[in-house]
Residue, then its C-alpha position, 0 to 999 in steps of 0.5 A: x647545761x650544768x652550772x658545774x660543767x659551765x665553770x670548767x669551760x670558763x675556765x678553760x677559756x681565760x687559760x687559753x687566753x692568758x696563753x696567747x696573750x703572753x706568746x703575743x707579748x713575748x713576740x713583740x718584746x723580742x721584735x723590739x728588744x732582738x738582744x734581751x732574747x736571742x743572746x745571753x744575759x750578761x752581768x752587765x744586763x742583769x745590772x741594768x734590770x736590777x736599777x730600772x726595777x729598783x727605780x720603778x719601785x721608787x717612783x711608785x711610792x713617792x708619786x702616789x703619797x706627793x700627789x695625795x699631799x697636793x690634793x686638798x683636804x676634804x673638809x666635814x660641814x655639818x649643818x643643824x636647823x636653828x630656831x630664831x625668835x621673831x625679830x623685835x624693832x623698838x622705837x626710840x623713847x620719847x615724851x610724844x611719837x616722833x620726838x628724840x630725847x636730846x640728853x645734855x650735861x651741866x657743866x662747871x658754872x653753867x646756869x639752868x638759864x643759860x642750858x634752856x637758852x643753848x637748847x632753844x628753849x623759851x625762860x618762861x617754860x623754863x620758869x613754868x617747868x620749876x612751878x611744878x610741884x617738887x622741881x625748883x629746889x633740884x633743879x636749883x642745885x644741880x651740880x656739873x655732870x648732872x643730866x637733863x634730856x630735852x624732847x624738841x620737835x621739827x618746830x624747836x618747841x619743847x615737848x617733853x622734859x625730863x630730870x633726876x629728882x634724887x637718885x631713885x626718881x626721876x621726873x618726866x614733863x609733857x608740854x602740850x597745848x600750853x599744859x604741862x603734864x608731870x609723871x614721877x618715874x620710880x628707878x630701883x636701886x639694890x644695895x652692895x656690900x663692899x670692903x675697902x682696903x688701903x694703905x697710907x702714904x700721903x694723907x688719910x684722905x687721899x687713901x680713903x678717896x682711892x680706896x673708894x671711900x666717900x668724904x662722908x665715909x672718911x669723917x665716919x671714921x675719923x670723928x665718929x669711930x675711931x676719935x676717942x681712940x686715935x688723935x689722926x693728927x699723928x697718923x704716919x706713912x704705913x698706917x692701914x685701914x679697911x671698911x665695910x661699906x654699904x653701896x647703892x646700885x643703880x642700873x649698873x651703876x654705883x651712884x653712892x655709898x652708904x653706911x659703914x657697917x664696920x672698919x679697923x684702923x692699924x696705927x703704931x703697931x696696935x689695931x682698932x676695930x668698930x662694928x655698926x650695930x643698933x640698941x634701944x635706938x640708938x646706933x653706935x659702933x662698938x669693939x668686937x666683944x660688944x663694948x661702945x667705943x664711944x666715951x662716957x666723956x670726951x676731954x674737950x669739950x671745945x674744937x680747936x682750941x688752945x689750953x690757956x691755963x691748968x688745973x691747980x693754984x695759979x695767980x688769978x689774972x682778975x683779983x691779982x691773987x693766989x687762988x686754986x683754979x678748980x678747972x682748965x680753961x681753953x683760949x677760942x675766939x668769941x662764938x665758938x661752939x660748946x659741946x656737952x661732954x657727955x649724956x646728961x640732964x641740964x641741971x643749970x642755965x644762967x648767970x652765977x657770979x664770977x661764971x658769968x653765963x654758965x651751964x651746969x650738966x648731970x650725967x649720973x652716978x655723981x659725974x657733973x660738968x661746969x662750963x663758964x664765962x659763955x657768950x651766949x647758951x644753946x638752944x637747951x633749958x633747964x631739965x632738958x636732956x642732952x646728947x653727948x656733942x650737943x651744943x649747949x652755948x658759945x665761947x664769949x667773956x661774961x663774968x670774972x674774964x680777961x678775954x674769950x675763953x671757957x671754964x671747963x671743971x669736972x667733979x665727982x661727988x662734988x669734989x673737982x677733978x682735973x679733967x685732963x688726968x682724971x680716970x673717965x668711968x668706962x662705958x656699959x657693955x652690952x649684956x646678956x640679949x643685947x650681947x647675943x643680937x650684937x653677935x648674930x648681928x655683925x659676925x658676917x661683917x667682922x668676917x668680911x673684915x677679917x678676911x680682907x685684913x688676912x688677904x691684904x696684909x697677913x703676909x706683911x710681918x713676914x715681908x718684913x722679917x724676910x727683908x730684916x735676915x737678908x740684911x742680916x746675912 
């Protein structure tokens, strides 16, 4: 048979079945709803069809949307093969297989008797472990919070020691048959480059400390750097500072600071600036455009000491006489140190009358100093050269005296000066290939300090003046 007369006829069949199918429907509707076919729609019929389609309608939106609302999310999972490595297991460190390392702490005024004793351990291995090579001086001196570890087996001997020599050794001791067997571990260190920063409100030191500088680092500072500049007796409330500092790092751990590699000082409105740097092997600080802060003399020669007499004629307190004191003199218990007041060659060591025990120092283009009536002299001799702050004798009451004390005179060609008054002669600057070192030498570290000072304090002045016009408006 064709496939074209085969569609006909199937489509013949499904009309003639949609007829029957409506004639049957017809039939039995009118059987039950009698009214709705064989009477005439009324107004009151049309109504109620409308509201049955119009709430039919209705719950044929909403049911299908609610339910879908009350059916839960399907969810994507995705899964993706993963590598792991091997799994590792470490075994604990310890001097021998099967001993714990048992890590103790000193603390404040315990004794290394009294900790071996707590951890069972015999006085005479103790006093064995501090013949060994290089251990009795450390372990001597350890201070609370220092760590010592102990390896103890089942039996409570002792099997292994172990200690911090300094901060990049550490000693580790094994104990057996009567022998100790010492290895000496090297622990690496890096060093950092910090920049502390800190405002004063109470003392100096107290500022440093927060800021993290060491004790050290705050003596740097103040006896080193900035003496000849600024008296810190006068530092007040406001005053600022900032450091570049050398750190040393150890597994993560800061374990101390180092050098100061450069620092400025904001006192009285004015800032003083030193950078580290190293020339014909001496190391010193010096200003920005290569200039030594430190002084071709400092005024006095002594520590805390008090100025007893001037420089001019005075009535001698020994002859009872008019006579031109040709020095000052500064009032010092007995044993004092003396320091030279500047680089110079030791031109005399002895007695000269009314001097009594005196030292006589040359430090060039017609600069000489004089210090008398000594108790005792330093450990210097004549031709010798000296540093400046060398100690060259002690305050005693040799000679011409009335009590301890020294004579202090400076001359220039010979002809005596008041050393309180006196133009001192400026240091040498550095020139020509030593200036140009200095400068590729410390330009990252005056940018550092720069930086911190512009970050931390720049917008000060401003604070300052906006404050100012407020009160003002």
């Amino acid at each position: 048979m064709p496939l074209t007369e085969h569609r006909v006829r199937k489509q013949q069949f499904h009309g003639r079945l949609g007829i029957f199918h409506h004639r049957t429907l017809r039939h039995k509707l009118k059987k039950r709803f009698p009214a709705a076919f064989n009477t005439r729609w009324t107004r009151r019929h049309w109504v109620h069809a409308s509201l049955f389609a119009t709430l039919g309608a209705l719950i044929a939106t909403i049911i299908p949307g609610f339910s879908a609302q009350l059916e839960p999310q399907t969810r994507l999972h995705a899964t993706l093969p993963l590598s792991l490595p091997p799994l590792t297991v470490r075994a604990p460190t310890a001097a021998q297989p099967g001993h714990q390392w048992e890590v103790v702490q000193i603390q404040p005024g315990q004794t290394l008797g009294a900790l071996f004793a707590a951890m069972g351990v015999s006085s005479q291995v103790m006093h064995q472990i501090l013949e060994q090579p290089g251990n009795r001086e450390p372990l001597s001196r350890l201070r609370p919070g220092a760590e010592l570890a102990f390896a103890l087996g089942e039996d409570g001997q002792l099997h292994g020691f172990r200690f911090d020599r300094s901060p990049t050794e550490r000693v580790e001791l094994t104990l057996a048959g009567g022998k100790i067997h010492q290895k000496v571990l090297e622990r690496a260190t890096t060093t950092r480059i910090a920049v502390a920063s800190a405002e004063i409100e109470h003392s100096l030191y107290a500022a440093g400390r927060k800021a993290g500088l060491s004790p050290a680092s705050i003596a740097v500072m103040t006896d080193e750097i900035f003496k000849y500049d600024i008296d810190f007796k006068d530092v007040q409330r406001g005053d600022r500072f900032s450091a570049v500092i050398e750190e040393t790092w150890r597994e993560g751990e800061r374990i101390g600071g180092g050098r100061i590699l450069a620092a400025s000082f904001t006192t009285g409105g004015k800032t003083y600036t030193g950078v580290r740097f190293e020339h014909e092997g001496k190391v010193g600080y010096y200003t920005p455009d290569g200039r030594p802060l430190k002084k071709s003399f400092i005024r006095m020669p002594i520590p805390y000491a008090r100025l007893s007499s001037k420089f001019g004629a005075r009535h001698h307190p020994v002859l009872g006489k008019m006579r031109m004191h040709k020095g000052v003199d500064y009032a010092a218990s007995t044993g004092t140190p003396i320091m030279a007041a500047g680089d110079a060659r030791v031109q005399f060591v002895g007695q000269q009358r009314g001097y009594g025990n005196v030292v006589i120092l040359d430090h060039g283009k017609g600069h000489t100093t004089l210090y008398a009536h000594m108790s005792r002299f330093g450990k210097i001799r004549q031709g010798q050269h000296v540093s400046q702050g060398t100690v060259i004798g002690y305050v005693g009451s040799t000679g011409l005296a009335t009590g301890p004390h020294l004579h202090y005179e400076f001359r220039v060609n010979g002809q005596h000066r008041n050393p309180l008054s006196v133009t001192m002669p400026p240091p040498e600057p550095l020139k020509g290939a030593a200036l140009a070192a200095f400068r590729q030498q410390t330009a990252p570290t005056l940018a550092r300090i720069e930086s911190m000072e512009q970050l931390l304090y720049a917008s000060a002045p401003k604070a300052e003046a906006d404050k100012a016009a407020g009160k003002r408006g």
